[in-house]
Every structure is written in structure tokens, then in C-alpha cells.
N, C-alpha and C positions, 0 to 999 in steps of 0.2 A: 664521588663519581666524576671524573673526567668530560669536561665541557661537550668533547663531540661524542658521548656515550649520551651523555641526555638529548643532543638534538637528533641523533637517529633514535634513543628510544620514543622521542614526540612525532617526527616522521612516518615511524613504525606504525604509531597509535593511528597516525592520519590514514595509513594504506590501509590499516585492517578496517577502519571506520566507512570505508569508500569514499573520503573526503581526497583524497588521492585513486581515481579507481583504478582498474587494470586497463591496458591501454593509453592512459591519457600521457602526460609528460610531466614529470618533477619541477618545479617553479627552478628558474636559473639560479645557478650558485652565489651572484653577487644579490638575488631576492634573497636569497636563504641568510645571506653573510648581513645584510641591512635587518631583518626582521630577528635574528637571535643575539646580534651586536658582538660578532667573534670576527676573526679573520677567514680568508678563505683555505686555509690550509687545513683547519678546524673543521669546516663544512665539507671538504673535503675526504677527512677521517672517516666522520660519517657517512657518505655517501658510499665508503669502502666497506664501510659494514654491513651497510643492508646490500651493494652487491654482491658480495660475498655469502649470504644470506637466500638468495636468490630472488629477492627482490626491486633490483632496479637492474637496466641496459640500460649505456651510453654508447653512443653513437654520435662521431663527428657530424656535423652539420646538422644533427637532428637534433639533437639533445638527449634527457637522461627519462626513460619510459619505465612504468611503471608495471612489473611484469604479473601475469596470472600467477599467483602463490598457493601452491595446494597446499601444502602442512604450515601453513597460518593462518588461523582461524581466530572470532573476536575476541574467543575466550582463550589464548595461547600467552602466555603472562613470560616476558624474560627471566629466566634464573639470578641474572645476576643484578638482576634492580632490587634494588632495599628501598626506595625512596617514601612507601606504604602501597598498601591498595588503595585507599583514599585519594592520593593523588593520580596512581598511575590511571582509576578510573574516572577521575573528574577529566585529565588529555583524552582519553577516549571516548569523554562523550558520553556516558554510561550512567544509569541513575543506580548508586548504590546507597546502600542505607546499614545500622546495624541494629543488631537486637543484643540485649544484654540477657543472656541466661543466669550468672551468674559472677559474683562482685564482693568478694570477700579481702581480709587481711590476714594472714596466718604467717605463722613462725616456719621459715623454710624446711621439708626433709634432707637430708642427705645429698640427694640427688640437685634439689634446685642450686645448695650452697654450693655445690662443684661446679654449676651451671654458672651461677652468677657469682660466682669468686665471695661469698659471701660468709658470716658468721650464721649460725643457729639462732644467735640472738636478734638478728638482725630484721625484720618483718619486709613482707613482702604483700603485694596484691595480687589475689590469684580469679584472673579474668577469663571466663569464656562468655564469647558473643559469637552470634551468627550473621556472616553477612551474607546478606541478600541483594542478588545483582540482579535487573532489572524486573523485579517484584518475583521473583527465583530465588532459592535458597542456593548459595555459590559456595561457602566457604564456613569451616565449624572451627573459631581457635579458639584454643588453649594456652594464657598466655601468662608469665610470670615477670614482675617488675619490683626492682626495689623502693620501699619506698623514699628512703634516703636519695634515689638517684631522681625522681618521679614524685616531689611534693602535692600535695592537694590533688589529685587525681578524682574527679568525681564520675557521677552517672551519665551528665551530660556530656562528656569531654568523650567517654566512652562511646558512645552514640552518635557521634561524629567520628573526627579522628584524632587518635590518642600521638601520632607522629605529627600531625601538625601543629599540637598542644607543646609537644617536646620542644619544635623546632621555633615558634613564634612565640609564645606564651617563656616556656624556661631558658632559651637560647642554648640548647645544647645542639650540638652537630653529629648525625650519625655517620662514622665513616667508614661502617665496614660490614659484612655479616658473613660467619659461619654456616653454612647449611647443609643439609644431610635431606635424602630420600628413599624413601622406601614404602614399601605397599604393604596393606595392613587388613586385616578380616574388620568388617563396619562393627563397632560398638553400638549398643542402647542409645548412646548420645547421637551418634550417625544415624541410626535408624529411626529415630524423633525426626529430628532438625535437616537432615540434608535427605529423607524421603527413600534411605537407603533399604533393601531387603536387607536377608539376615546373610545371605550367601555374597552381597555385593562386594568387591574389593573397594577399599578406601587409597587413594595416593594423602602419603602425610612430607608436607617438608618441616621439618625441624631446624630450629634458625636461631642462633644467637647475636644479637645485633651491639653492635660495639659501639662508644662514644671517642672523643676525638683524644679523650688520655686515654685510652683502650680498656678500660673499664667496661663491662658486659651488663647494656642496659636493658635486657627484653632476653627473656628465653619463652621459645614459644611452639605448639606442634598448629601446623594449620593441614587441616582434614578436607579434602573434598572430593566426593565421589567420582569413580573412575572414569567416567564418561561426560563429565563437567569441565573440567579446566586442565590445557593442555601446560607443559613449560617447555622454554629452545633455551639453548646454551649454545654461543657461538664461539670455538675454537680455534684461535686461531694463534697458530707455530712461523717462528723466522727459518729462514733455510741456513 
């Protein structure tokens, strides 16, 4: 991810958190440019995204304000951040925790080998946990990893986060992810875990997350009820 991609996605985190609130003013670009250690061109970038976004005014002599945002909300997650939910809610501020439902190894089907470029023979971990965001159930995945790419993967690595594990622990770099969305009728497993009726619509993003030789480390469906967690995708075209 591109340097000033992550500092508006952490500015982001700041306005929905109200540590930036509506009203007030954006710290100046040369604060911003000392406190992330980039250049101001970089901060810059950023600062083009969230107004573009509809969340910041700049104004000569005033500075850059922080505008009322209707369709961003705490729970509105960007599409195109991979970085985990474990990070993007620790910048938010947010107490998330996981639960492990289930923790097995099995020999891939069909489906996961095409998924993860993988053999039949080849063994995988097949993970569902539920995360729970501010002692609320937020999130039900469903996740598949090779073990070959994901050595020693245990309960506790789970129960924290399994991207940070990747990232600090095996030094791998994730650079990329696949995703797909669509709405789905709540399953048994939804209607336990995420509190769902039998008639609730489920949103699922399905996600393959690549390593930095593009190798397919994480195929995953994450489930969370329709009225729980929002996603923004920002667009943006050269003329």
C-alpha cells in the first residue's frame, strides 16, 4: 500500500473516532509531514483523498476543516485496505478481541486448490473465528491458509492476529488482495455467532490475499450482518 494511502487511511480512523471532530481543523501539513516522516507532497496525496471523500475543506488563510460526514460511520471499514482488522482497529481506537470457533488442518477440496494455487496433497488450516468489536459480535470468517506458506500457526496467534503473526513473526509482506461482494441469506453459523434471524441478509467479502512473490496466502469469506459494518471504495479516474 502506498505511503499516503496509509496516512489518510490513519487520518480517516482519527475523524470517524472524533479525535479529529467535525468542525475543528486538520493539524498543518508540515505537523502531519514531521509526525508520519514523509515529504509534503505525500501528505498532500492524502489530504486529496479524504477531500475528495467528502471529508476535509481547505480554505486559504484558514486552513483545512474537518467537514460533517454523513455516510461515514465508526463501523465503515475501506475496501481497499488489506493491512487486517486487527490493525485497522487498534488506529481506531476500538477494543476488538477474537473467538476461535473452529481450528482444524485438512487436505484442500477443489475449490480451495483453485483458490490457493495449491495441490490436493498439499494441507491447509481451515479457520473460523468470530470477531467481536467492542464486546459485539462484528465479523464471522471463514478462513483458509496453507500451511506450507503459514508454519506453526497456533490457538493463540489466532486469538490475536494472525497478520501480524505473518508480518513480524515469518517476515512475509502482504501486497495485494483479491475481493469480491455479495449478499447472501444468514446461515446456522450467522444465526449463532453474529445474532442473525433466519430471514436477515448477510454482506460477505471474499478475499484472496497475495504475498510479495504473488503467491495466494489467505483465501477467506468474512460474514457480517447487514446492518453492522458499512465498506467506501474511493474512485478515482484521470481526465
Amino acid at each position: 500500500m502506498p505511503k499516503y494511502e496509509e496516512i489518510a487511511n490513519t487520518l480517516r480512523n482519527r475523524i470517524k473516532n472524533d479525535t479529529y471532530p467535525a468542525g475543528s481543523l486538520l493539524p498543518k501539513q508540515i505537523e502531519l509531514v514531521k509526525e508520519f516522516s514523509v515529504s509534503r507532497m505525500t501528505v498532500q496525496k492524502a489530504l486529496e483523498i479524504l477531500t475528495l471523500e467528502g471529508l476535509l475543506a481547505s480554505k486559504k488563510g484558514v486552513g483545512t476543516t474537518i467537514l460533517n460526514h454523513p455516510f461515514l460511520t465508526k463501523d465503515t471499514s475501506v475496501l481497499s485496505y488489506y493491512e487486517g482488522l486487527s490493525t485497522e482497529m487498534e488506529k481506531a481506537n476500538r477494543k476488538l478481541e477474537s473467538k476461535v470457533i473452529e481450528f482444524n488442518v485438512e487436505f484442500p477440496d477443489a475449490a480451495i486448490q483453485e483458490k490457493l494455487h495449491i495441490s490436493e496433497e498439499e494441507p491447509v488450516y481451515k479457520i473460523i473465528r468470530l470477531r467481536i468489536l467492542d464486546d459485539k459480535p462484528f465479523i464471522l470468517e471463514h478462513t483458509y491458509m496453507p500451511i506450507q506458506a503459514v508454519p506453526n500457526l497456533k490457538k493463540e496467534i489466532i486469538e490475536s492476529s494472525i497478520y501480524q503473526y505473518i508480518k513480524k513473526e515469518l517476515g512475509i509482506k502482504i501486497t495485494g488482495a483479491y475481493r469480491t461482494i455479495r449478499a447472501d441469506k444468514s446461515s446456522e453459523y450467522d444465526q449463532t455467532y453474529l445474532d442473525c434471524a433466519v430471514d436477515d441478509p448477510v454482506l460477505e467479502i471474499r478475499q484472496i490475499a497475495y504475498q510479495q512473490n504473488g503467491d495466494p496466502i489467505e483465501y477467506s469469506r468474512s460474514r457480517n450482518r447487514f446492518d453492522v459494518r458499512d465498506y467506501s471504495y474511493l474512485d478515482m479516474k484521470g481526465n
